[in-house]
N, C-alpha and C positions, 0 to 999 in steps of 0.2 A: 743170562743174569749178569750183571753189573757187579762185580766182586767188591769194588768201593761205596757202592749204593750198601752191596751184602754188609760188609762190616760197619758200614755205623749205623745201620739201622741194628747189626747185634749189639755196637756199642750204647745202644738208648741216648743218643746224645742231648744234651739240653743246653739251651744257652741261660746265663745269670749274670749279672753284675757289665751289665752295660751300662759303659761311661762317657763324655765328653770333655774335653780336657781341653781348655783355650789356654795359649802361653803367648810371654809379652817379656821381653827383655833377659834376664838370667836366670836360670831356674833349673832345675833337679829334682824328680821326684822318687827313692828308692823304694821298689817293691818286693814284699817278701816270696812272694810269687803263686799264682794259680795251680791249685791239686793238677789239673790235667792238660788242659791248652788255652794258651791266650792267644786272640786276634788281635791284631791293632792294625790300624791304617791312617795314614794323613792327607787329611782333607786340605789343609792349609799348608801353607809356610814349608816349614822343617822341625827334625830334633833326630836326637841321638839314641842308638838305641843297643843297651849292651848286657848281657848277659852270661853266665859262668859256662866253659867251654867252647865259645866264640868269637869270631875279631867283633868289635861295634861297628856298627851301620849306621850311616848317617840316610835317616830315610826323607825324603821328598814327598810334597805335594800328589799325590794317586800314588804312593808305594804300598804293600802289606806288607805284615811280617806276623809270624807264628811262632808263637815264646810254645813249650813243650816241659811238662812231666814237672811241674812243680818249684824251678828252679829259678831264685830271685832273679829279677832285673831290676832295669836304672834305667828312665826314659831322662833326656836332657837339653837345652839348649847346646850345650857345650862338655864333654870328658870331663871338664878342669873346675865346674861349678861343683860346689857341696853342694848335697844332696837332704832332702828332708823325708822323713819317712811316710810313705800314703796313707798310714793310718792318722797321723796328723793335717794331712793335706785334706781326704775325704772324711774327715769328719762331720757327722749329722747329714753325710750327702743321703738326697735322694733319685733313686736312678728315675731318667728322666730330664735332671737338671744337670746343667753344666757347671762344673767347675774353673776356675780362673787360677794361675799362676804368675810368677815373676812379676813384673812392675804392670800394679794396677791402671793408670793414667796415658798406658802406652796404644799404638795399633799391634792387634796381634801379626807375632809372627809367626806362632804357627795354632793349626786344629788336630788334635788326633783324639779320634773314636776308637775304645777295647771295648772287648764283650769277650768274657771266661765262658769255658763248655767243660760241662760237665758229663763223663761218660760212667757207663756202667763199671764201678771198679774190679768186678772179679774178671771182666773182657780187655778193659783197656790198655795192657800192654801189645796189644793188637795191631794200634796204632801208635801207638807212643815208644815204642820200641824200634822202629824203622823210620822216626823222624829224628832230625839232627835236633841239638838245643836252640836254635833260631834258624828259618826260614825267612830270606827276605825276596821278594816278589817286585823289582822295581816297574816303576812304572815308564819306563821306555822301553820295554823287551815287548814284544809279540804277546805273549801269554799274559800281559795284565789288562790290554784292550777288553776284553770282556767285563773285569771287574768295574771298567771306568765308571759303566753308566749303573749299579749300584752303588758306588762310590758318589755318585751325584745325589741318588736317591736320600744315602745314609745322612750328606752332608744336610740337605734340606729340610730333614725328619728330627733330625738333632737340634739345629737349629730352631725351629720353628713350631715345635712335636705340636699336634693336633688329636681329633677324635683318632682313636686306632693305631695311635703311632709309635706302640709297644708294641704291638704285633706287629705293624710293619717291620719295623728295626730289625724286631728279632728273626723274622724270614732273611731280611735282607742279608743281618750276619752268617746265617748259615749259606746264603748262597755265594756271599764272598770266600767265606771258609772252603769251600767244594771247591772253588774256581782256585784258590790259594794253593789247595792241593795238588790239582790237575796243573798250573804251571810248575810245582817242585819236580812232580813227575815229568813233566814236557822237559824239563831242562837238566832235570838228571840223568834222563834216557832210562834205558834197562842198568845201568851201573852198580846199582845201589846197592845189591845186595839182599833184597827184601819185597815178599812182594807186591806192595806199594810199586817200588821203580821197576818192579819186572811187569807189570803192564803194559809198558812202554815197546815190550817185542813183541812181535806180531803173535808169535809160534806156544810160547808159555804165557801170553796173554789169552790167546785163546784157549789154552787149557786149562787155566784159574776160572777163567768165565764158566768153562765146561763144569769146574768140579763145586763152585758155587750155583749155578744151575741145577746139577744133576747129584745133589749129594746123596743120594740112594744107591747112583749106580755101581754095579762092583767095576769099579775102572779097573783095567790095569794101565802098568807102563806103557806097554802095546798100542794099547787102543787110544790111550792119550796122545800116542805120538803120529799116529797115523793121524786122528783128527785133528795134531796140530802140522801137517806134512813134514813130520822127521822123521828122522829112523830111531828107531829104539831105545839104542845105544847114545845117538846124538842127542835127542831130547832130554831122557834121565838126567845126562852131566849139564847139558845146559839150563835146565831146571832146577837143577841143585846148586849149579851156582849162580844163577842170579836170585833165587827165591832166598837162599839159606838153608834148604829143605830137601827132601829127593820129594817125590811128586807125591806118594801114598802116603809120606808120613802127615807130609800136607793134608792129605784128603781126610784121615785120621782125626790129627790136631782138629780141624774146621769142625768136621762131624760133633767131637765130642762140645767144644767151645758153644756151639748153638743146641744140642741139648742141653749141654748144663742152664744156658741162660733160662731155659724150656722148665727145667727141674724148680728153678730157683722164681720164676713169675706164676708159672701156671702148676694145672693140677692131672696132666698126661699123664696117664701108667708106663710103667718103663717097658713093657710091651709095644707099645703104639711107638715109642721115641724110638725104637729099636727099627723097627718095619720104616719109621721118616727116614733115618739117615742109614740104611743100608746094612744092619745085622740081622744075621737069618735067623736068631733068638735073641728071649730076653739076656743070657748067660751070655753070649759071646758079646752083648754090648754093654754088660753091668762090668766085663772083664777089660774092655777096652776104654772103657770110662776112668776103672779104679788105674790102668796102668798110665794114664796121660794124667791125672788128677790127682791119683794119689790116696783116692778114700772112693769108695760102691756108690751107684748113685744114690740109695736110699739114704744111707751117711749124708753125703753133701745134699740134700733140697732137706733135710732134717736141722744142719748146720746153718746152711741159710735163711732159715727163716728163725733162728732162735732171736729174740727181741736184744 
């Protein structure tokens, strides 16, 4: 199992509010910013792009970048232009159409296409919790070749949109987003802290795979470490620091996060949830629920569904 495939498929991700934005001369557009994650990428030209917690990026022609957790930005020709607010700029837009900036009568000098994703909120500090406040992706490094050629795709579909070409878009966003990902990981290594970047080592890479695969089994340390070739001792601490986590509390966490989402969409007895991720009773998993969560499962799928 794909532990990144695993988590946003827990996180239900949906993509909304895809835009295209053509700019021309001076211009500044401030945003108050996306609940969960923005994509953006430029297609054309250039712009600036700056965000609370971050230096600004000046992004190019094939760059991504990945705005995080709801915190405003500023896309810009230049730092130094005032800025107009997007609720004024995308006024009556409809997604689909492009919008135009700075000087009407000019060639544009730059294109950039966003698309917001919306995840499941009781999951998504999942991922939004081991992302920095901007990810920029340029497009000279190794890791954005991939993206180029939906990057070509988006430009043409934006441009020109036809029968079906809101579903295209929208696949295409999310396959740029994946690849977005997979370059912060290639170029973070295991550093991170998190484990998003610790997939990047061979040894607790394969152990995340293992315990996203196999969430039933009663792992231990042990046998984690043997099937990722460590020793026991060396794994655990390597595990805990690059994850944030020692490796059961992980399997724990994971376990209860994909029940709850279980409690919270469908209608399993908490018998059955118990037997999926690995409690030898109903009790020992209503009690390993309420200790990560905070309330019994019956409490929380009660909670969540209150209108």
């Amino acid at each position: 199992m794909d532990p990144l495939n695993d988590v946003l498929a827990l996180l239900d991700m949906r993509s909304a509010n895809f835009a295209r934005l053509e700019a021309a001369g001076a211009w500044a557009i401030s945003f108050a910013g996306y609940q969960h994650i923005k994509l953006g990428a430029v297609l054309e030209g250039e712009c600036w792009v700056e965000t609370e917690g971050a230096p600004p990026i000046r992004a190019v022609a094939g760059d991504c970048y990945l705005l995080g957790n709801g915190r405003p930005y500023r896309l810009s020709s230049d730092p130094t232009v005032p800025a107009q607010p997007s609720s004024e700029v995308f006024m009556g837009f409809i997604e689909g159409d492009s919008v135009r900036v700075g000087t009407s009568d000019s060639p544009l000098d730059g294109v950039v296409v966003g698309c917001g994703f919306h995840l499941d909120t009781a999951n998504a500090a999942v991922l939004l919790d081991v992302l920095p406040p901007l990810v920029h992706v340029p497009a000279d490094t190794g890791e954005a070749g991939a993206i180029r050629s939906a990057l070509d795709m988006l430009r043409q579909e934006t441009a020109n949109p036809g029968i079906g070409s809101a579903l295209i878009v929208e696949r295409l966003a999310h396959i740029v987003l994946v690849q977005v990902l997979r370059s912060y990981v290639a170029a973070q290594g295991s550093s991170g802290r998190a484990w998003l970047t610790a997939l990047a080592d061979p040894a607790v890479g394969t152990a995340l795979s293992l315990i996203h695969e196999y969430p039933a089994h009663l792992w231990t340390v042990a046998e984690l470490a043997a099937k990722s070739g460590m020793s026991r001792s060396h794994f655990a601490a390597r595990f805990s620091e690059l994850v944030g986590t020692p490796p059961l509390e992980y399997l724990a966490n994971w376990r209860i996060r994909s029940a709850a989402r279980e409690l919270r969409t469908g209608n399993r007895t908490l018998a059955s949830l118990a037997t999926q991720y690995g409690y030898r009773s109903e009790s020992a998993f209503s009690h390993a629920f309420k200790r990560v969560t905070g309330v019994a499962p019956g409490q929380y799928r009660k909670q969540a569904r209150l209108p």
